[in-house]
N, C-alpha and C positions, 0 to 999 in steps of 0.2 A: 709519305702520304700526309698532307697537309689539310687536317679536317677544317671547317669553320668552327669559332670558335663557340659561336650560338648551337651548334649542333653537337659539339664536346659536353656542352651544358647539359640538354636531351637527356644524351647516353649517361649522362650520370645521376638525373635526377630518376629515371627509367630503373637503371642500375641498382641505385642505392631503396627504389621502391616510394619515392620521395617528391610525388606530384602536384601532391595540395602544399606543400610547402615551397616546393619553387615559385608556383604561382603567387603567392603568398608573397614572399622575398621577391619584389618587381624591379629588375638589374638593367639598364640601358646597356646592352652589348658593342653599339655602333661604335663607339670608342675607344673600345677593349684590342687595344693591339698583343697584349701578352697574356696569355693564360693566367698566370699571378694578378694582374692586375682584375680579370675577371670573379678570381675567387675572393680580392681582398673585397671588391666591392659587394658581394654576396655577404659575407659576414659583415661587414660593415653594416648592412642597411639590416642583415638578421640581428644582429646585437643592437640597431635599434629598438626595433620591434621587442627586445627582450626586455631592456632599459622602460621602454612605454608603457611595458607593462607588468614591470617589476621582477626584478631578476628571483630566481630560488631563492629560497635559505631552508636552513635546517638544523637539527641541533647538533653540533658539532662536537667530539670530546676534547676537552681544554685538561693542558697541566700546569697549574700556574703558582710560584713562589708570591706568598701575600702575607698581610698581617691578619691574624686571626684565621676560621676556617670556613670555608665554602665547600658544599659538596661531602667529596670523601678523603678523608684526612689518610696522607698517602705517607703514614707515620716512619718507615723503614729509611724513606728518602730525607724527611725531615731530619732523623735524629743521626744517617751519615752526614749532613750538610751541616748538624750543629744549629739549626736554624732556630732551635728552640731557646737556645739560649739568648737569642735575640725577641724573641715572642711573635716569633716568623713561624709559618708551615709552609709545606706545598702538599695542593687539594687539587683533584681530578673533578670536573663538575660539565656537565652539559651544558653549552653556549647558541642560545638560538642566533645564528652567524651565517651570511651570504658566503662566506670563505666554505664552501664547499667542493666537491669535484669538479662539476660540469664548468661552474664558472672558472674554477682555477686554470682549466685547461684552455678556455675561450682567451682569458686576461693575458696567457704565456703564447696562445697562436698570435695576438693583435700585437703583442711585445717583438713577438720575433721578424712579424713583417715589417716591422717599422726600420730593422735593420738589413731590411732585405735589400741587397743593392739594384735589383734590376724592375723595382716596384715606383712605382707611377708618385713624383713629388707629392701631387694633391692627395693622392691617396694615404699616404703617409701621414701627412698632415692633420686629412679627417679623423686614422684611427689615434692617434694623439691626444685628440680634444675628445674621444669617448671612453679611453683609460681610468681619467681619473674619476669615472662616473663610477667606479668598482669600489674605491673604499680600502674596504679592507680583505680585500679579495688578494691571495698571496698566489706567486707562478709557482709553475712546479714544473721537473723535465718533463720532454713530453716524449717517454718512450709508447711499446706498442701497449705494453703489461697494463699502463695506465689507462688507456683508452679501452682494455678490455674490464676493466672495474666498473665502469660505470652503469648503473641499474637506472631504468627511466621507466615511466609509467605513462599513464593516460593523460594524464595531469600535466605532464614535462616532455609532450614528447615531439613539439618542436625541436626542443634541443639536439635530439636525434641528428636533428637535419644541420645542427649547426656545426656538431661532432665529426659530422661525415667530411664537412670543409675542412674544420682545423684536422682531422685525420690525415687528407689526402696533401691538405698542406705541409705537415711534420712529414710524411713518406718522401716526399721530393724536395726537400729543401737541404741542402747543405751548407758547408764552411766556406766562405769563397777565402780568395788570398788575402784580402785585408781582414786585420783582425778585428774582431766584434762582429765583423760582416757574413749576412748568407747572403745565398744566391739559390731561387728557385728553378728548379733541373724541370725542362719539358718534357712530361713522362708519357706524350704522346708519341715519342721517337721510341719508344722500349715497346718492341714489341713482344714482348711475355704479357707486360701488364696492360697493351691494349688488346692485347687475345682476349685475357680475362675479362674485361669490358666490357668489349663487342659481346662477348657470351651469357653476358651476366644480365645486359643491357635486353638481349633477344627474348630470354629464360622470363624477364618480367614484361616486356612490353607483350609476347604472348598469351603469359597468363593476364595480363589487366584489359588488353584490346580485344582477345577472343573468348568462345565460349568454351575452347580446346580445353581440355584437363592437360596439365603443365609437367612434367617433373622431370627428374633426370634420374636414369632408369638404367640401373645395373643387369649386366645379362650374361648368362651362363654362358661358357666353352661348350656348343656339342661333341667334344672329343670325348670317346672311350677309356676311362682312365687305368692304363695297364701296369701302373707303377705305385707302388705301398706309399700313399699319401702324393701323390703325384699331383692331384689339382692343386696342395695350397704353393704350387713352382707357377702357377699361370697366372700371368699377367690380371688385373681386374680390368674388366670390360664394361665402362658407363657411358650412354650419351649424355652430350652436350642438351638435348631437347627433345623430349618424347614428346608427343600432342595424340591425343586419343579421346574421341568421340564416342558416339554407340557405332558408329559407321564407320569411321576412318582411322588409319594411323599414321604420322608423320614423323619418321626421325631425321632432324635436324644436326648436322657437325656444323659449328661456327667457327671458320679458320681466318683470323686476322695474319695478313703477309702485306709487305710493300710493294710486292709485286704481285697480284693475283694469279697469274701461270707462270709457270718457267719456261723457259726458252731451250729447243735440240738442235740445232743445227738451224738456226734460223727459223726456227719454229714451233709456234707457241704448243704447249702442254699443260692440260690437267698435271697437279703433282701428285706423282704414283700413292706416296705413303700418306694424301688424303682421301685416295680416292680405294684404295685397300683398305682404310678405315671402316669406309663408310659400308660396304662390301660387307665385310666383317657384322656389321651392327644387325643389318636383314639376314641376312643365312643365320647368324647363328638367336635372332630373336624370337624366329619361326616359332608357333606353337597348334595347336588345336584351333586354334579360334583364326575365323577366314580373317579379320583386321590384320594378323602379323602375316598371316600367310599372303598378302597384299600390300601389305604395308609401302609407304614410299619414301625414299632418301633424298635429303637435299642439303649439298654441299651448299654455301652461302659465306660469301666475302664480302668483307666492304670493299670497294673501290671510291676513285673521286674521279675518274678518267673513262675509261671502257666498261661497256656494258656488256655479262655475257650469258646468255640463254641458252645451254645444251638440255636436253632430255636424251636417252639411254631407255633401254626396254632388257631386262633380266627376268625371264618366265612372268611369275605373275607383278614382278616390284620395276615402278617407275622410277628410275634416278636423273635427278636434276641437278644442272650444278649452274648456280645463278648468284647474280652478285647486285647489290645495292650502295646505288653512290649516296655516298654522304656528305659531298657539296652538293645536294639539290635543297631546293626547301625542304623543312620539315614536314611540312604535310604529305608532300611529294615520298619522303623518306616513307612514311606510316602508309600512304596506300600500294606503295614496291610492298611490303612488308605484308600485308592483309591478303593480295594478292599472289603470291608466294602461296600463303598454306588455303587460297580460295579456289586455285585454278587446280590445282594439283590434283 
């Protein structure tokens, strides 16, 4: 499935919850033949904007070998080092210094694309000439542990947005065969992590575009449990996308596949074990209250090709299974989508 790659953008800035900032961060897409090249140029123009307007700092803890003492005289290392005898110490002292996290991680993503073999000359070029604007900013690896360290506030929370690129940049980039060289892997072809996406992408674009109350809604086995501790053996049972009104309920499964049906003998099919999913979520959601006992299910795929609109009648729940292409415009995309939880 070959999304556009202005439409990849969307689902991620939607995803990530991160709309005033894309707007913000204004990327010319028309020229963007490779996903990499789309995100260097995103951080590219975002680390201007960070540059323009003066990068963090903060005070940093320093340990440093000097003459005389600064700070806290970190006396045990001194007198193993002998240092004294020179009328040397080493002092531990707070350094107000842009060498903090967020840039460090920004300085080691722009590092590493510049070795990426499969990124756009000019591009390389520009983050080159915005390197040495960092100083004294040092790289560091960029595993996952690091990216989960980072604390940002009101104040910093662009960065947020800038984190989410070099994140998604470290996740898909590898070692290519020449040495010093990566190569950034198109992680629109994995479909696990474009499931998560799609779902992730849904989860927010319904809580920010409607008035639906949003969440993702664990729901009990109505089985009888006839076995000494027998429920904690059952599987846990959550949607993808609750939506609930004072009026309505909609539960939503979001299934990304490269094929949207399967094929029997020459003949296209819903896939059973999505559509027993979704079965599953209404029978066993049921409660007191007429919304569940009403409630309606809707399978939902992306497609870029065929368009499919079934509805199903199960006592009192409507199930739908309908798909939204994501090579149309984006507007086009948002009013499939609105439509969706409007008709229903």
């Amino acid at each position: 499935m070959q999304i556009p790659i202005e439409n990849i953008y969307f689902l991620l800035a939607y995803a990530w919850n991160r709309l005033d900032e894309k707007d913000r961060v204004s990327v010319a897409i028309d020229d963007c033949t490779e996903l990499v090249d789309l995100f260097a140029k995103i951080l590219i123009n975002a680390t201007r904007i960070l540059l323009k307007r003066g990068i963090d700092k903060s005070y940093v803890a320093e340990t440093f070998e000097l003459s005389g003492i600064k700070g806290k005289l970190e006396l045990a290392e001194t007198l193993k080092r002998n240092l004294h005898l020179r009328f040397r110490t080493v002092c531990s002292f707070d350094e107000f210094s842009a060498n903090i996290l967020t840039n460090r991680i920004l300085v080691s993503t722009l590092r590493q694309l510049t070795k990426t073999a499969n990124l756009d000359s000019g591009l390389r070029h520009e983050i080159r000439k915005l390197l040495p604007m960092f100083g004294e900013v040092e790289p560091i690896a960029l595993k996952s542990s690091i990216f989960n360290q980072v604390r940002l506030n009101r104040n910093n929370r662009f960065y947020g947005f800038v984190l989410d690129i070099c994140r998604l940049i470290a996740e898909n980039i590898l070692p290519s065969e020449q040495n010093g060289e990566w190569k950034f892997v198109d992680f629109t072809r994995d479909e696990r992590k474009m499931n998560q996406l799609f779902e992730k992408f849904l989860y927010n674009f319904y809580q920010i575009e409607t008035a639906f109350k949003v969440k993702s809604e664990q729901i009990r086995w109505k089985f009888e449990n006839l076995s000494e501790n027998g429920e904690k053996y059952l599987p846990i049972m959550r949607t993808d996308i609750s939506l609930t009104n004072e009026t309505r309920k909609i539960i939503i499964d979001a299934k990304y596949h490269r094929e949207t049906l399967t094929e029997n003998f020459s003949r296209e099919k819903i896939k059973s074990a999505n559509l027993y999913q979704l079965f599953s979520y209404l029978l066993n959601q049921r409660g007191a209250d007429e919304k569940s006992q009403n409630a309606t299910g809707i399978l939902l795929y992306p497609t870029i090709e065929k368009e499919y609109d079934l509805e199903f009648q199960y006592q009192s729940h409507q199930i739908f299974i309908k798909t939204v292409n994501l090579d149309m415009n984006w507007k086009k995309i948002e009013t499939r989508l609105l439509d969706l939880v409007n008709l229903v």
